[in-house]
N, C-alpha and C positions, 0 to 999 in steps of 0.2 A: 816638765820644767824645760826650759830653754837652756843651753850651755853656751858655756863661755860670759866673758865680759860683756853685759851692756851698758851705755853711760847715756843713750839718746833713746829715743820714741817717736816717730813718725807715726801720725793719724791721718788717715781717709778724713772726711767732714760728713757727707751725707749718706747716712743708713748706716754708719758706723759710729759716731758720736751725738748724732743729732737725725730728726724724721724732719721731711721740713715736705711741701706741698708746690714742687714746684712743676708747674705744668712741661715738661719737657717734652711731648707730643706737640701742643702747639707751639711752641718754642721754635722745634725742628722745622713744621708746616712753614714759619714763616721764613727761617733762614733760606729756606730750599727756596722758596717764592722769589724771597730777593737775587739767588744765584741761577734762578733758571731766569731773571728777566733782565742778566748780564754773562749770556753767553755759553754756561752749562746748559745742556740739552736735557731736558723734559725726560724723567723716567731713570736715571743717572744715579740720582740721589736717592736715599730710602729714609724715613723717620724714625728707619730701626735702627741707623747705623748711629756709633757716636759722633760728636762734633768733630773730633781731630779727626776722624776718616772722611768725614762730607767735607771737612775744608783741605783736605788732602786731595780728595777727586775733583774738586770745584781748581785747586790749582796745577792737579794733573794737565786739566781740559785747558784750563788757561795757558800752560806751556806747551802744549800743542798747537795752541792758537798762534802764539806767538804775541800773547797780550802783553802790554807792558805794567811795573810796576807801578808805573801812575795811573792806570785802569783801574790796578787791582784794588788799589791801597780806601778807595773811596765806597769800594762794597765792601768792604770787608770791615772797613769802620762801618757801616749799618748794621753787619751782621754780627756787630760786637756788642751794638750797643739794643738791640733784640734780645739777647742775652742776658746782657746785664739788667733792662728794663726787667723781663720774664723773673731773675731769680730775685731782685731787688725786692719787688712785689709780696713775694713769698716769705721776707721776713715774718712777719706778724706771727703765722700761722708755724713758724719753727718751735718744736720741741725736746727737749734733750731725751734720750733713749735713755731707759729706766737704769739707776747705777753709774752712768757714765761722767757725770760733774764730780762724786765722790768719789770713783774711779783716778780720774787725772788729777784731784787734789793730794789723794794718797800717793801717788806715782811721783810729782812733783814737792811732795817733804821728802822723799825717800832720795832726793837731789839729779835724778834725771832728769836733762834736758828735754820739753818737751815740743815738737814742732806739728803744725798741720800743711800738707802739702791735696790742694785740694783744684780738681780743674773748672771750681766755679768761680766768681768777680770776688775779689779782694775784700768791700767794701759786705757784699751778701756775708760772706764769711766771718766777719768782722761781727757784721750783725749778730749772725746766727750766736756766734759765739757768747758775744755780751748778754744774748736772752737767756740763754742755760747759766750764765753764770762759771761758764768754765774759761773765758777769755784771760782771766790774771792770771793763772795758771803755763800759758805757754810761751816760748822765749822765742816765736818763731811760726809767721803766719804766710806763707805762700799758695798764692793763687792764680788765676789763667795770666799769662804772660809773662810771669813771675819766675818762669824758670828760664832756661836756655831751650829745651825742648819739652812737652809737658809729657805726663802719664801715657801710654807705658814706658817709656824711653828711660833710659838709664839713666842719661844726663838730670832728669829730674829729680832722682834722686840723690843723687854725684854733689847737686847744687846746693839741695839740703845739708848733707851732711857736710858740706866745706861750711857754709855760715853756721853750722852748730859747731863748727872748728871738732867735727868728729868724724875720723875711717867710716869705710862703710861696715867695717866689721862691725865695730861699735856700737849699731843701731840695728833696729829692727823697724820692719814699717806694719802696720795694723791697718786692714781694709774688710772691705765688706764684699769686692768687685771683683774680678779677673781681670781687669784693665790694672790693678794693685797686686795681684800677685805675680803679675808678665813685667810690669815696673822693678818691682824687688825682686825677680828670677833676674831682668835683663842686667841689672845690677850688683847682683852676688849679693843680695841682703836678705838676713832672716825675715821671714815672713810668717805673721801669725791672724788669721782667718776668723771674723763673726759671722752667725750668721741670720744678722739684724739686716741682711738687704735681701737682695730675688736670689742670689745664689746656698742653699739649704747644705746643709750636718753631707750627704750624701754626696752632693755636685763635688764637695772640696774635698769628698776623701776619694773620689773619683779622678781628682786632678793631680793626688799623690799630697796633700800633705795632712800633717799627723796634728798641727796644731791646732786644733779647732777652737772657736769660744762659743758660746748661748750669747756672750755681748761682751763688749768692753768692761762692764762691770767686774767679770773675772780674771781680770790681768793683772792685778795687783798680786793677786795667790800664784800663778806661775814665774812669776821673775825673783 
């Protein structure tokens, strides 16, 4: 059981509440393509890394360069809308993880506020949501650019819990990723771990926490 007051719920989106088929290998292939043919140098970027770190090095090398804002501002809308094209596409093929729309419908009679705070396009998320049928359910949809600064960063969740007008104590966040449990450590927020994504039962009792789930389906029995 979790302790102390909760009054909010923060959810991950993808491999936590929802499977969805989005190519993010090629995704990466092309971001990097558009930023090594504006000034990152070749070999720089990796397809393994996430997107806030490739767009971190991509602006590292730029302020080294001493490139300006107006340089910058026109790749970066390419490589936003790469992005958004990539996860856009992927609606269709979105699934909700077994448990998890009955999951957030119980959680939300039981009068918690519920939000998604996710580093994919608004609009993907939106989607995904409406297919599983778990979208009326939450008072509170944030997605890439949507915050002050995105996952891991504190502020991303800092931003959350001001428009759920709740402490950070007050809430907990639920991931499936270590980019989600560095976000809720950077943040002083409880964090409670499925392991419906690549991270397994072993990795996160490895990383030190005790709260594991099989999925979202089980959250309603711990709170």
């Amino acid at each position: 059981m979790i302790q102390g007051e909760i009054k909010g719920i923060v959810f991950d989106l993808d491999s936590t509440l929802v499977r969805s088929s989005i190519d993010f290998p090629r995704m990466k292939r092309r971001m990097i393509a558009i930023l090594e043919a504006n000034g990152v140098p070749s070999g720089l970027l990796s397809p393994t890394d996430t997107t806030v770190v490739t767009l971190e090095k991509a602006n590292e090398t730029w302020d080294e360069n001493g490139t300006p804002d107006a340089d910058r501002e026109p790749v970066l809308a390419q490589v936003d809308q790469v992005m958004n094209q990539t996860e856009l596409e992927a609606i269709p093929l979105v699934e909700e993880i077994e448990g998890a729309a009955d999951a957030v419908r119980r959680l939300k009679e039981r009068g918690y506020r519920l939000a998604i705070l996710t580093r994919g396009h608004h609009d993907y998320a939106i989607g995904a949501l409406k297919k599983t049928g778990m979208l009326e359910h939450f008072d509170l949809v944030l997605a890439r650019g949507e915050t002050p600064r995105p996952k891991p960063y504190r502020e991303a969740l800092e931003h959350t819990a001001g428009l759920m007008r709740l402490s950070l104590d007050e809430i907990i966040f639920v991931g499936d990723n270590p980019i989600d449990s560095t976000c809720a450590e950077n943040a002083e927020v409880r964090f409670v771990a499925v392991i419906t994504g690549r991270t397994g039962r072993e990795e996160w009792m490895k990383r030190g926490f005790k709260i594991i789930l099989d999925s979202v389906k089980e959250l309603p029995e711990i709170l």
